[in-house]
C-alpha positions in Angstrom: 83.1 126.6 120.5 84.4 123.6 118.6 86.8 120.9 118.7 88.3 118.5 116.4 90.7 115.7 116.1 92.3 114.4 112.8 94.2 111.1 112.8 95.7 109.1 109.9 93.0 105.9 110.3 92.4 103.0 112.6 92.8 99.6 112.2 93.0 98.7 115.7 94.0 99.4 119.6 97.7 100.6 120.1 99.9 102.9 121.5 98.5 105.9 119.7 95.3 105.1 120.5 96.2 105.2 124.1 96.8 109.2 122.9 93.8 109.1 121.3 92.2 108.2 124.3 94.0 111.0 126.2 92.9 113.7 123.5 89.3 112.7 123.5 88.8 112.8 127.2 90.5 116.4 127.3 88.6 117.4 124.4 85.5 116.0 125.1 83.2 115.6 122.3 85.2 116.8 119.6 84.4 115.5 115.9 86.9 113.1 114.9 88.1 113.1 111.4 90.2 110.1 109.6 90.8 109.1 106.4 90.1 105.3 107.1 88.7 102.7 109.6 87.6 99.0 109.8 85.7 98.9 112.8 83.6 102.4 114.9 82.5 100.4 118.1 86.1 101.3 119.9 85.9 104.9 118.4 82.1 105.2 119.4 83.2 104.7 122.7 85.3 107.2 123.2 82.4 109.8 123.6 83.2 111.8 119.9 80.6 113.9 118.8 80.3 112.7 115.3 83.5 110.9 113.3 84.0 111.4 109.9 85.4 108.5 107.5 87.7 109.5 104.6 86.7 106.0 103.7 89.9 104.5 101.7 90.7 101.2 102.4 93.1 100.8 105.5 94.8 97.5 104.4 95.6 99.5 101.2 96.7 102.7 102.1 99.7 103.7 101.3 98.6 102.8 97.4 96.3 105.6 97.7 98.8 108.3 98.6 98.0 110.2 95.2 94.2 110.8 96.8 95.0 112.0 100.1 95.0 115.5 99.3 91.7 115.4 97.4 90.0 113.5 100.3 91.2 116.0 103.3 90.1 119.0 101.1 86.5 117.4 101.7 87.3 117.4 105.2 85.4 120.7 106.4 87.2 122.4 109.6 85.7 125.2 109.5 84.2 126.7 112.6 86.6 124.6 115.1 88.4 126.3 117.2 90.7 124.1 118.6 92.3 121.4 115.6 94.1 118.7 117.1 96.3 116.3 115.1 97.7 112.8 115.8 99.7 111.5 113.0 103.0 110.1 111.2 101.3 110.6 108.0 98.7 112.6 106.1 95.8 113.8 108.3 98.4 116.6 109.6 98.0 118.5 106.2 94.2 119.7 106.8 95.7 123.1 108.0 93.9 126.1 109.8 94.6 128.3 107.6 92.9 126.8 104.6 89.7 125.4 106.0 88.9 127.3 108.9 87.7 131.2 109.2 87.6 131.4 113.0 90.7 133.7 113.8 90.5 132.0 117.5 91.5 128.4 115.9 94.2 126.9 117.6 96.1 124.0 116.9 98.2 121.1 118.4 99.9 118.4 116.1 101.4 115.6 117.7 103.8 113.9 115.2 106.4 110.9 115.7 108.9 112.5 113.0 108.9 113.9 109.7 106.4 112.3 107.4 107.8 108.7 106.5 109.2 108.6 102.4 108.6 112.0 102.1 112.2 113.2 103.7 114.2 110.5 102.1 113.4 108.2 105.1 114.4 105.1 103.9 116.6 103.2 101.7 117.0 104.1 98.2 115.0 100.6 97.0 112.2 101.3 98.6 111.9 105.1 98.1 112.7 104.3 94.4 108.9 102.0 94.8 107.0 104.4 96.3 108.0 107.8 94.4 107.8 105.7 90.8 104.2 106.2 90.1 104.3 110.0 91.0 105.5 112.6 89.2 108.3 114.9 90.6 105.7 117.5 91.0 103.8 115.0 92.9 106.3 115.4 95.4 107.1 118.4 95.7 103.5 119.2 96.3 103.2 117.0 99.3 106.5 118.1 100.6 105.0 121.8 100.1 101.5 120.5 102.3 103.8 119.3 104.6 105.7 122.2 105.0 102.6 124.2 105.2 101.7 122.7 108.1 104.5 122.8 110.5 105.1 126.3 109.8 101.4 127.5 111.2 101.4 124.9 114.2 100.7 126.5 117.2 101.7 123.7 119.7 103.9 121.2 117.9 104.4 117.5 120.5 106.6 114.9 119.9 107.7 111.2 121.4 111.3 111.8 122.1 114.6 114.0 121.8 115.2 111.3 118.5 112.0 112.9 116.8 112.7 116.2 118.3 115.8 116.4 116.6 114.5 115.2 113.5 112.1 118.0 113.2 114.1 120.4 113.7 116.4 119.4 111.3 113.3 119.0 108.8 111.4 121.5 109.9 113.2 124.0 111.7 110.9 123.7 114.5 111.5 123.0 118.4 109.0 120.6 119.6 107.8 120.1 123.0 108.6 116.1 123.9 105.8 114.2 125.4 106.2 110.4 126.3 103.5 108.4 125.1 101.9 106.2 127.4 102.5 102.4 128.3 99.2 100.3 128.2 100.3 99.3 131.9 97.1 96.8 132.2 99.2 95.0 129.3 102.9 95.5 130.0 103.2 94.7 133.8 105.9 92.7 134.9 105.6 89.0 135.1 107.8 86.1 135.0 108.8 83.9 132.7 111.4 81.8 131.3 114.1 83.9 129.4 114.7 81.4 126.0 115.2 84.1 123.4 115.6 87.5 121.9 113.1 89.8 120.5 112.2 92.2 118.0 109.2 94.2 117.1 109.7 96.1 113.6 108.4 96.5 110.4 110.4 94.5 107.9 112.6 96.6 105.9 116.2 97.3 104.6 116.3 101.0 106.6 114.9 99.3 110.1 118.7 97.7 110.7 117.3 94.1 110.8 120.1 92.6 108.1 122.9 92.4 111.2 120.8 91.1 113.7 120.0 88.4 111.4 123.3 87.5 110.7 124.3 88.1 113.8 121.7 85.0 115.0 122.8 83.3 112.1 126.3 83.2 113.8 125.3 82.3 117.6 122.4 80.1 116.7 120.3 81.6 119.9 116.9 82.0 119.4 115.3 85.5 117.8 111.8 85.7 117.7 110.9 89.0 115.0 107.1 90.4 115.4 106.2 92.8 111.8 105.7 92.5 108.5 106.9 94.5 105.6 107.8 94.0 102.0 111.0 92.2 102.8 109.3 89.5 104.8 110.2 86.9 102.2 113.8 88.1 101.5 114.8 88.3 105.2 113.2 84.8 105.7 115.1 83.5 103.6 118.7 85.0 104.9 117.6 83.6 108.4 118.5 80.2 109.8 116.0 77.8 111.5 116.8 79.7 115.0 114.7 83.0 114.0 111.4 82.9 113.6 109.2 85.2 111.7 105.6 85.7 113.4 103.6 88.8 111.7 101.9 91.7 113.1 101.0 91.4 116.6 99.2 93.6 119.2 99.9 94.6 122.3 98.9 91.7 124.0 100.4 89.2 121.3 103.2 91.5 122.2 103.5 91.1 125.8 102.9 87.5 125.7 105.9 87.0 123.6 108.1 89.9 125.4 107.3 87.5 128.9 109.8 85.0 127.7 112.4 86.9 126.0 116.1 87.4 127.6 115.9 90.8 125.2 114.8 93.1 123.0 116.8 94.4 120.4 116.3 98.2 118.7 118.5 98.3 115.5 116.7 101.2 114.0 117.8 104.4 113.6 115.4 106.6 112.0 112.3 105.6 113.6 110.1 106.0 117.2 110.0 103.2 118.5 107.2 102.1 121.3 108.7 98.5 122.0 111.6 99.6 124.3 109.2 101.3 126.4 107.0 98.2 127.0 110.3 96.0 127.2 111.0 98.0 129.6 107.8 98.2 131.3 107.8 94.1 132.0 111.3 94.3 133.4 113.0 93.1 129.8 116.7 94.5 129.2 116.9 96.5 125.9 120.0 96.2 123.1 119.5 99.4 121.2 121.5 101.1 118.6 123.0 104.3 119.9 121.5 106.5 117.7 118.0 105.2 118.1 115.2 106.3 119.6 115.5 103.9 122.3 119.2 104.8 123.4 117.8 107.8 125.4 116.1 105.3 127.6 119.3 102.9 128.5 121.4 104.0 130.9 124.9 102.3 131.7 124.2 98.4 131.1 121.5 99.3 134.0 118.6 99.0 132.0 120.1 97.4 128.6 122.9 97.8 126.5 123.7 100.5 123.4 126.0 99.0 120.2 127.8 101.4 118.4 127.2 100.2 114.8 125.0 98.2 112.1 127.6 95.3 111.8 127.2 91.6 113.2 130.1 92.3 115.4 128.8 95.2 117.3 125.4 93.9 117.5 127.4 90.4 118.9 128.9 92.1 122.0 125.9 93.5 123.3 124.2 90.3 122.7 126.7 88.3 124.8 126.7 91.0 127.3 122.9 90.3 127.7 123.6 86.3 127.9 126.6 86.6 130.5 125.1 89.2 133.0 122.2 89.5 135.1 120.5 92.8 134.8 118.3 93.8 137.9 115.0 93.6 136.9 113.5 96.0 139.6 115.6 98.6 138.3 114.7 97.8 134.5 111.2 98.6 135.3 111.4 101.4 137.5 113.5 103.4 134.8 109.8 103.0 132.9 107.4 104.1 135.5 107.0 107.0 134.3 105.6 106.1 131.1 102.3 105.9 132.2 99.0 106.6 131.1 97.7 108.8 134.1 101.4 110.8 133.8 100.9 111.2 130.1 97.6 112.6 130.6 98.5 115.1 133.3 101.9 115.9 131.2 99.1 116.9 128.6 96.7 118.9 130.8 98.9 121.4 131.8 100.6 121.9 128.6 97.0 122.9 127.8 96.4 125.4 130.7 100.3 126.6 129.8 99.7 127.4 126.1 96.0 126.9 124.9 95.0 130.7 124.8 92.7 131.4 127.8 89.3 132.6 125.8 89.7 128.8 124.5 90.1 127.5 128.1 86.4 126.9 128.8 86.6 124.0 126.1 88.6 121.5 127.8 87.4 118.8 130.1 87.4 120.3 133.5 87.9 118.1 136.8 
């Protein structure tokens, strides 16, 4: 019997691929299939059987939306029995129905949300540039894919209760919530001086960033924002000389710059977000919106601090709170142990042995 494992594309070692490792050692020689990648040495290593390239161009796409469908339908799953998907985007849509004639085929699909722009996740500027060069049947025939596929999923994972909720709103389904891992080799705790505040998110209207700005704008205390996005230029220019803009960065950019910081801040609502965990994880305090993804995780100014809304002033208190109090860092990082790699991977193994139908048992790595 066969496995496979369908992810979006690579462009380089993150969280997810921390899952991906997971997946591939369970599954152990599965075929992996994406729609791009830069670079196979990291893949290679994994021990997949054979990895199949989609081959658009990663830096470029989200232009190529319109060819998605057309290049999954070349995707052949037939024969696998057990289909496992890790995506936020497109890859989810190969569905077992279609291309697969083995009435054994399982599948898993584990999904940080409802497929970004597709659900109205966004602000209306930026939804307004990305539906313009499709037609409205365009859309409707993605949200119909999409549809499609959460309706014959057998085992449906998510991050958190925030995405949890989301698909079931979406998708009237009930997901079973699994914590990715922390790369703990990367975020351990380790000391350093506390001369600013951080934030790790893409830069857009709909990730909450405006406030903070102007919040820093007001206190003149350092903000240091790691991302880039398609308001990089407008935001930089909104934001005094006290908030720097620094790009993408990994995960060890990331917990270089995190060593330093007195905080992170979480202003978005509608997304997972990773970077409280690995805040978290080096013993950094977390200001979070409280209907974010990350407010699950703060508990009681122990561990960070919620704000109730998107304005300066909100955002303002919890700031000061985190400048005028010492938070206990030994506490901050124990409410993140579990967010581990070898606890992520065990969560995972006996989710398999609970619902992976037993004549499919034999294909999972066994200890």
């Amino acid at each position: 019997m066969k496995t496979a494992i369908t992810y979006d594309w690579f462009t380089g070692q993150d969280y997810k691929e921390r899952i991906l490792e997971v997946f591939a050692r369970q599954f152990f020689s599965s075929d992996l299939f994406l729609l791009a990648y830069e670079d196979d040495s990291y893949l290679s290593s994994l021990g997949f059987n054979r990895i199949y390239n989609g081959k658009l161009k990663t830096r470029e796409i989200w232009k190529n939306i319109e060819k998605f469908p057309k290049v999954l339908s070349k995707m052949n799953l037939r024969g696998y029995s057990v289909v496992t998907s890790l995506s936020c985007g497109p890859m989810h849509w190969i569905k077992k129905n279609k291309y697969s004639d083995n009435d054994l085929v399982y599948q898993i699909g584990y999904c940080f949300g409802p497929y970004p722009y597709l659900w109205d996740d966004g602000d209306a500027d930026t939804l307004r540039s990305f539906w313009n060069r499709f037609s409205s049947n365009d859309r409707l025939e993605f949200r119909k894919l999409d549809q499609e596929y959460f309706a014959g999923i057998d085992l449906l994972l998510v991050p958190d209760n925030h995405a949890a909720e989301k698909m079931k709103e979406v998708h009237n389904r009930t997901p079973v919530i699994l914590h990715p891992p922390v790369s703990e080799h990367i975020f351990h705790p380790r000391s350093g001086d506390k001369d600013y505040f951080i934030i790790n998110s893409d830069i857009e209207h709909f990730r909450g960033l405006k406030p903070v700005i102007e919040t820093f704008n007001y206190l003149n205390d350092k903000l240091i924002i790691l991302g880039e996005g398609t308001r990089h230029d407008e935001f930089r220019e909104l934001a005094r000389p006290n908030i720097s803009f620094l790009g993408y960065c990994d995960e060890s950019e990331r917990a270089f710059y995190l060593r330093n910081a007195i905080a992170a801040i979480v202003p978005d609502i509608r997304h997972y977000n990773h970077f409280a965990k690995e805040a978290l994880s080096m013993g950094v305090p977390v200001l979070a919106h409280r209907h974010s993804s990350a407010a699950e995780l703060i508990h009681s100014e122990e561990n960070g601090v919620l704000f109730a809304e998107h304005t300066p002033d909100s955002i303002l208190g919890a700031v000061l709170y985190a400048l005028e109090n010492q938070f206990d860092r030994k506490k901050i990082i124990k409410s993140a142990e579990k967010f581990n790699r070898l606890a992520f991977e065990e969560a995972f193994k006996k989710l398999i042995v609970k619902h992976l139908p037993p004549v499919l048992q034999s294909i999972t790595k066994k200890k």
